[in-house]
C-alpha positions, 0 to 999 in steps of 0.5 A: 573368634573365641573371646580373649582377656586383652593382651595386657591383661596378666590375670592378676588384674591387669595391671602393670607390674611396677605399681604392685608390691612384693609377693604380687609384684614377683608373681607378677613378673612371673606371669608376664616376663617378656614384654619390655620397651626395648627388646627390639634394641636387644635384638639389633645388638644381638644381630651386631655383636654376633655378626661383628664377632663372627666375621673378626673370628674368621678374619683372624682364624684367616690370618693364623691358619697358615702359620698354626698347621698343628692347631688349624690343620693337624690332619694334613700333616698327620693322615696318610695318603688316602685320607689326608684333605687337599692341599691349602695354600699360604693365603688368607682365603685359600681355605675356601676354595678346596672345602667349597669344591670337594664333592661328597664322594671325596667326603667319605674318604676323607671324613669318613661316612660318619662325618659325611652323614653330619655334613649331609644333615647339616646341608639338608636343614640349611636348603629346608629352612631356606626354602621355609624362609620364603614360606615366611617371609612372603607369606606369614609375614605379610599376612600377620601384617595385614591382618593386624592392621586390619583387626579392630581390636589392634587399636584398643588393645592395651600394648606397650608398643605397636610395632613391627615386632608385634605384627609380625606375630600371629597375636591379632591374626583373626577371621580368613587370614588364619588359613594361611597359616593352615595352608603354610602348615601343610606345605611345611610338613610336605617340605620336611618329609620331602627332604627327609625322604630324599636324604634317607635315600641318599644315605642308603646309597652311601651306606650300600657304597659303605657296604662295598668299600675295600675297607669293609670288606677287608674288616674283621668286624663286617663278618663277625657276630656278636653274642650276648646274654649266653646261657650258662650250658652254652658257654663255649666256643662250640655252643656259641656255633650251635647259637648262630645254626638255630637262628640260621643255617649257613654253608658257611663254618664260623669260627667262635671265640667265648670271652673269659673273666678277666675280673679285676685286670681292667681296672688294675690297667686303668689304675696302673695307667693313673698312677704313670700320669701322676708320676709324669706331672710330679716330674715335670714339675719337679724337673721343669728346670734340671739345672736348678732343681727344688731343694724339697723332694715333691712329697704326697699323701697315700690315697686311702687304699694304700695307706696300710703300708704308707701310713697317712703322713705325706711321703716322697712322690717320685719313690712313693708313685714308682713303687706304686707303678712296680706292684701293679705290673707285678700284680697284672703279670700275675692276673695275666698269667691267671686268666685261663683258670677263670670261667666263662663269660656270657657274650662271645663273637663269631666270625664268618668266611664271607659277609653274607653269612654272618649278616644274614644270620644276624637279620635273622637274629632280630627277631630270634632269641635261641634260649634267650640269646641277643646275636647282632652284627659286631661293632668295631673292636674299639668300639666295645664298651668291655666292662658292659659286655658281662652284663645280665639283661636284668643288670643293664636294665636297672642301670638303665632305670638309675640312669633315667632316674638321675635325668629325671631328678636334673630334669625337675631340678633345672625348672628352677634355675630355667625359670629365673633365667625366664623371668629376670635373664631374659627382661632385666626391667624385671630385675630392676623392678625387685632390685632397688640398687639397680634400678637407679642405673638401669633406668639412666642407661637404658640403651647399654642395658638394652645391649646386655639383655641381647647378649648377656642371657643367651651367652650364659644360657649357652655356657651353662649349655657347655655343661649338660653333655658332660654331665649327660655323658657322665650319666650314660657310662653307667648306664649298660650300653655295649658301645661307645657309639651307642653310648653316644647316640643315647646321649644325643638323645637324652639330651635333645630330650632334656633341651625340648622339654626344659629349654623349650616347652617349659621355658617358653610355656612358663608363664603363660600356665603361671598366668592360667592357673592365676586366672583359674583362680581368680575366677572361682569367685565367679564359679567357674571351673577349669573347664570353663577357663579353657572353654572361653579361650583363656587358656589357648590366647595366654599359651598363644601370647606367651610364646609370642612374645618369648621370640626376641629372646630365641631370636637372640640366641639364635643370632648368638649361635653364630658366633659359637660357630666361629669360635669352634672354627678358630680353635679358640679354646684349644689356642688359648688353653695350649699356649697357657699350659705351655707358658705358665705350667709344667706340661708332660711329654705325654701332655704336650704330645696329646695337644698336637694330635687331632681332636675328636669331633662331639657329634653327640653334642652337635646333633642335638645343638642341630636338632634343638634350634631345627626344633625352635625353628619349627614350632615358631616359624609361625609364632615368629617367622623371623626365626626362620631366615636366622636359622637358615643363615646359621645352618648355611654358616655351620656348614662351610665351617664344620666341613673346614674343621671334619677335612682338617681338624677333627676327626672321628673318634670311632667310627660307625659307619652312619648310624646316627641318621636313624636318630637325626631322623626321628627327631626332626620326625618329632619336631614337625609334629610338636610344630604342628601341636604349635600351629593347633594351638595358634589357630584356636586361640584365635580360630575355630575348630574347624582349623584344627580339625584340618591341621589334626590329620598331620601328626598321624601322616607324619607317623606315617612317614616315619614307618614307612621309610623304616620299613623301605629302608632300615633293613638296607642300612642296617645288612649287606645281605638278608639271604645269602648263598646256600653253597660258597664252595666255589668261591672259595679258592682251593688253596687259600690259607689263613692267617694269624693275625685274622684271630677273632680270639686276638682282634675280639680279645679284651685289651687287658690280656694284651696290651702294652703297658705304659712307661712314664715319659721324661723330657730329654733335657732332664735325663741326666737328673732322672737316674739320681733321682732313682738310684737308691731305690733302683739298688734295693732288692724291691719290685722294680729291680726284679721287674727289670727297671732302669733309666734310658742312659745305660750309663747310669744304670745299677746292676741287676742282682737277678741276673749278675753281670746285667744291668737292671734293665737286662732281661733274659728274653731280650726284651728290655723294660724301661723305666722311663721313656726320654722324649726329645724336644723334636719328638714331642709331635703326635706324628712320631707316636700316631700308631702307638696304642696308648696314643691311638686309643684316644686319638686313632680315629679308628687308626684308618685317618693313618693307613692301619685299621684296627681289624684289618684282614690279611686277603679276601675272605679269609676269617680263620677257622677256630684250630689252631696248632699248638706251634702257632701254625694253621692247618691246612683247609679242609675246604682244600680237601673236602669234595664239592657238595651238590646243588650248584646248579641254582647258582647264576653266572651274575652271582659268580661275577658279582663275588669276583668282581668284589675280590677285584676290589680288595686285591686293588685295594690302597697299598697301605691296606696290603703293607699293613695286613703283613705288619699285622701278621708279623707282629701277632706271629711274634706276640704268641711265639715270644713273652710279652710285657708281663711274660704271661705268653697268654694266647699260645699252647691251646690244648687241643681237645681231650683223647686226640693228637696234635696230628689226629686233629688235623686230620679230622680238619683236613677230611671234613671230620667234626667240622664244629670242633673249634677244638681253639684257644678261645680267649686263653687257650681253654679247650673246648667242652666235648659233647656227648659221645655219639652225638657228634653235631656235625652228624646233626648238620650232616642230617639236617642239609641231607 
């Protein structure tokens, strides 16, 4: 065994802090912050109160659930038939029950697969640390214990306390005992990469299924493209097709749409949408009593930007906030009616006919480039992250860069804040040594004391917890990710990042570096060196003993987890907040509405809540195994709760589809091996290098692992297909026609050409009031009257000086614009506005949780082909008419039946799937043939390419002629740019699979 200072010794002398003075008693404290008398009473409170405290959580959460169903169980009474979870009863326990029974194939219809995947991972750390805690507790426990008692130097080592705390640790472990913990660090690592393996397993089967589903199958976005970082020459719809044939030539015709640059349109809708939730909050608190109102109209002071025309003297709200909401819409009508003329931008999607064409492009896509190109599978339209899709590769990268940059800074900045919770949070006798006015009443009250170090330094450790996801989130908006979902699994990253280093490996390693430096310093009296510092085992005992005695104040805040786990179950906050804001502020309708509808789930947040305490209980299962059992218990919890909340309450915001495994995945990959850097450095503070020479080949086997499982089954859960079929011609049905509402030009548009504006929504108590409050400026000749504004009561509604004999509100295409939407008071339910986009966007979970996918297809494979008519209408098929090309011979009967019995599937698909396809239908044909909002009538009358009819295209489509001709609208019904003549590209093709 190496030589070690005494376990009281600190490197300033080993003396106790309490006789120093000043700046040696403050580095003092630093270089030793954890041991105290009664950090066994903290640990007994903090078991008390989190265990009290999570049992008087559920009980109450038990007696409110069955009268709250909006706050305890909104999914119930809002998802349709499919996905709405099993019925509870009226008991105070009947909840059990049906989350108890359901099974995981039910999960992923009723949570989806992302919320399945979260389940799964949270069950999978509940059975690893169970099976871990066995591990602990009958092995490294009673080996610590024995040893200890065993060691001679137990008994003239200078500790404060000789207790079951302290044996419980590895601090006086020596000789032969030392390879249980070896023995234990290779069962351990067997353990986490059995489970990873086994549930890596499970996951590519649920992702097979996924693959399989009618939902998938029936989505737009299972068989489109995305295209980014287009070269300027290959900017059109046309070049987008020549992309995808030199990654991979497929039999399969895909229809491309290039996006336009819709420059300032987004950002005049999400103003526009701002200045509609001000002029909602002024009302409603204007007009929280009708009857009575205030005698001063609400005034405001012009932002900055508009104070040319308002000056910057306060103004009427109401006057100053509607006229803001008239120059927009004006504006974005006339930006709308504008986007044709713009140029093209670099990213575009490309949809196939079939699944397997457009995966198999795509799996060879990830190591192709064509002229610098990225082409990957297309995410969920709502998933897009549209003012990043424009971004050059040099752009995103230097947002990337500013945005490691920023984390870096809070990462340097929290040491400081991190360290003071270390050294006075975590020990409050070390604040009563520097505090003489506390000292007197710590020292008279050690026992109450004692509770608040159990409770009060985990509590405000996980508040300030509560705070980094945001700030994290904030920091990766900016950051160039093209999804939501991306965005969310960097930050889930990130953060995990943030909490190991400074949460863990500096909080936990603070003072035992503090105390090697002082003893490297010390010891240059004596010359020696950092080197001879580390050879005689200063550094490894003071790392070894530091981390040991850390462990209540992780077993506290593990404890206290508990309890956070309750309170996310009661809905505490959301209760509290919503009964507040109801009975002592002014809600709007849009406010009040948005609170009954079901909240998203943070699955960013509690991935890396889930890793970080896997990760705390990794590396100190063999510091303190105690930590382990505690952990199991949490994860054992979590997950009967978590699976209530995902059935009932919240729901996933975008879906995709079980890609967050990959990064549960190489996290918990990563925990086992700072777990095992751990166990090495335990071993050689009191072992030999001959231990850690058998401990060091587990990192490596665990990389291993990891590029194992990748390469086993990565490509699995990443592709339905790798390779598809050469010639699709004879699954396709001969007269099959497609559909509208199929456009990938429309369900890939960018939202701002389309979207409904919104209107300012009013309580139907005040709407007698709201046409007076209106009426002189309803009158004048300004933006509003010639939008076409008016209050909801025809009653009180001014002429229209555009259109005499009409009201303001009369417009000539029938479609009214209403100036205000009245709500009654029992419509102020999210069940009545669940399908409206202005809701939905937030809370639609996708719009699947209520029976209408956001890129459903009207049958089968029936992604439609680029042309469109200038009517609206679409051609016939040119595979209709085409001859059946050869080489069909290689094809198998099982293939035939495979795709036949996957049409099946779709044709016996959920009866909302198939109603909601025609509502779809109807409502695309009615948008291209009629104005919209803004009257732009943006998407119809495609030009058709130059030197050609209407009939002479069709023509060409219907013998097979120019089959790359989109000759479509694109995004805006710009024509296509024609190549040169006589090379055609379809005689390159035509060359090519001769």
């Amino acid at each position: 065994m190496s030589s070690a200072p005494p376990s009281g010794s600190n490197g300033l002398g080993g003396q106790d802090c309490n006789s120093k003075e000043g700046a040696q008693q403050l580095l003092c404290l630093i270089a030793n912050p954890f041991s105290s008398q009664f950090k066994q009473n903290s640990v007994f409170s903090a078991l008390g109160y989190s265990l009290g405290s999570m049992i008087l959580i559920t009980i109450l959460f038990s007696s409110l659930r069955p009268h709250n169903s909006v706050v305890y169980a909104p999914k119930t009474k809002y998802a349709d038939a499919k996905h709405a979870p099993p019925r509870i009863g009226k008991g105070m326990f009947a909840w059990f029950m049906p989350v108890a029974t359901l099974k995981e194939s039910e999960l992923v219809e009723k949570v989806g697969l992302d919320g399945t995947i979260f389940l799964r991972f949270t069950r999978m750390c509940r059975n690893l640390f169970a099976i871990i805690t066995v591990i602990a507790v009958a092995v490294l426990i009673p080996a610590n214990v024995i040893s200890s008692h065993k060691n001679d130097e137990w008994k003239t080592f200078q500790v404060s306390e000789k207790s079951f705390w302290v044996t419980s640790t590895p601090q006086f472990v020596a000789g032969g005992a030392l390879w249980v913990h070896v023995v234990s660090a290779y069962v351990i690592n067997v353990l986490v990469a059995f489970f990873l393996w086994r549930n890596y397993v499970a996951v590519t089967r649920l992702r097979r299924q996924y693959f399989e589903s009618a939902e998938y199958l029936m989505s737009l976005h299972s068989r489109t493209l995305m295209f980014t970082d287009i070269p300027p020459a290959s900017r059109t719809d046309e070049g987008i097709l020549r992309l995808a044939d030199e990654v991979e030539h497929t039999a399969g015709l895909p229809r491309a749409a290039i996006a336009r640059n819709v420059k300032e349109l987004p950002d005049l809708i999400e103003e526009h949408q701002e200045a509609i939730q001000e002029l909602e909050t002024v009302l409603a608190k204007y007009l929280k009593n009708p009857g009575k109102l205030p005698l001063n109209r609400p005034t405001i002071r012009p932002s900055r930007k508009y104070r040319k025309n308002n000056g910057s003297q306060k103004v009427d709200a109401i006057d100053y906030l509607t006229e803001r909401v008239s120059e927009l819409e004006v504006e974005i009508k006339h930006v709308r009616e504008s986007i044709d003329k713009r140029n093209a931008m670099a990213f575009g999607f490309a949809s196939y006919e079939r699944i397997e064409d457009a995966h198999t492009v795509a799996y060879a896509a990830k190591h192709k480039h064509p002229q610098g190109t990225r082409i990957k599978l297309a995410p969920r339209p709502n998933d897009l992250i549209w003012k990043n899709l424009p971004l050059s590769k040099k752009e995103r990268g230097w947002k990337r860069f500013i945005n490691n940059f920023w984390i870096g800074i809070l990462t340097l900045i929290w040491i400081a804040p991190n360290a003071l919770i270390a050294i006075f949070l975590t020990n409050l006798s070390n604040l009563a040594n520097i505090w003489p006015g506390f000292q007197h009443t710590f020292h008279n009250h050690p026992t109450i004391w004692s509770i608040v170090q159990g409770i009060a330094s985990p509590t405000l450790t996980s508040l300030v917890y509560l705070i980094l996801p945001i700030i994290f989130r904030r920091l990766s908006i900016n950051a160039g990710d093209t999804t939501k979902t991306s965005r969310e699994r960097h930050v889930a990253t990130k953060l995990f990042a943030f909490f190991v280093f400074n949460n863990l490996v500096v909080f936990s390693a603070f003072s035992a570096i503090f105390v090697f430096v002082s003893t490297v310093i010390a010891n240059r009296q004596k010359h020696e060196g950092v080197w001879d510092s580390i050879k005689n085992g200063y550094f490894f005992f003071n790392m070894m003993t530091a981390l040991c005695e850390i462990t209540p104040y992780w077993l506290t805040w593990l404890l206290q987890r508990q309890l956070g786990a309750a309170a996310d179950l009661a809905q505490i906050f959301n209760l509290t907040w919503g009964w507040f804001m109801r009975t002592f502020m002014s809600p709007t309708p849009r406010q009040t509405i948005a609170w009954t509808a079901p909240p998203a789930m943070d699955y960013a947040v509690y991935y890396n809540y889930f890793l970080f305490y896997a990760t705390v209980a990794l590396c100190f299962v063999t510091l303190q195994p105690l930590v382990v059992p505690v952990t199991a218990f949490y994860f054992a919890m979590d997950y009967w709760l978590k699976k209530y909340l995902l059935l009932y309450v919240l729901i996933t915001k975008t879906e995709s589809g079980g890609q967050y495994w990959r990064i549960l995945f190489n996290r918990l990959v990563f925990a086992a091996m700072l777990a095992d850097v751990i166990i090495a450095l335990v071993i050689k503070a009191q072992g030999t290098w001959t231990m850690v020479a058998v401990i060091a080949p587990l990192p490596l086997l665990l990389l291993g692992f990891k590029f194992y499982c990748a390469k086993a089954f990565d490509n699995q859960n990443e592709f339905y297909t790798k390779a598809a079929l050469k010639d699709p011609e004879h699954m396709t049905d001969a007269g099959h026609k497609t559909h509208r509402n199929d456009r990938v030009s429309t369900k890939f548009g960018h939202p701002a050409l389309y979207a409904k504006l919104w209107t300012p929504m009013v309580h139907a108590k005040a709407q007698h009031v709201v046409g007076d409050l209106l009426r002189g400026r309803l009158n004048q000749e300004s933006p509003q009257a010639q939008m076409g504004y008016s209050d909801r009561a025809i009653d009180m509604d001014p002429m229209s000086q555009q259109y005499p004999g009409k009201t303001v509100g009369f417009a000539p295409d029938g479609k009214r614009k209403e100036l205000f939407e009245v709500v009654p008071e029992a419509q102020l339910d999210f069940g009545y506005y669940k399908t409206r986009n202005d809701f939905a966007e937030e809370h639609g979970g996708d719009g699947e949780l209520y029976g209408r996918p956001v890129d459903l297809i009207s049958e089968r494979s029936s992604t439609p082909r680029s042309f469109m008519g200038r009517d609206g209408s679409s051609p016939t098929s040119s595979r209709a008419s085409s001859p059946r090309p050869e080489g069909l011979a290689h094809i198998s009967s099982q293939q035939i039946r495979e795709k036949q019995l996957r049409d099946q599937k779709i044709r016996e698909m959920h009866p909302a799937f198939r109603d909601q396809a025609t509502h779809d239908m109807n409502q695309r044909r009615h948008m291209y043939k009629t104005s919209n909002e803004s009257g732009s009538n943006l998407l119809s009358g495609a030009q058709h390419p130059a030197g050609f009819t209407e009939s002479e295209e069709v023509g060409r489509e219907q013998y097979g002629l120019d089959r790359w001709r989109t000759g479509g609208s694109g995004y805006t019904g710009v024509p296509m740019q024609e190549p040169d003549q006589g090379l055609d590209y379809d005689y390159y093709r035509g060359r090519r699979g001769a």
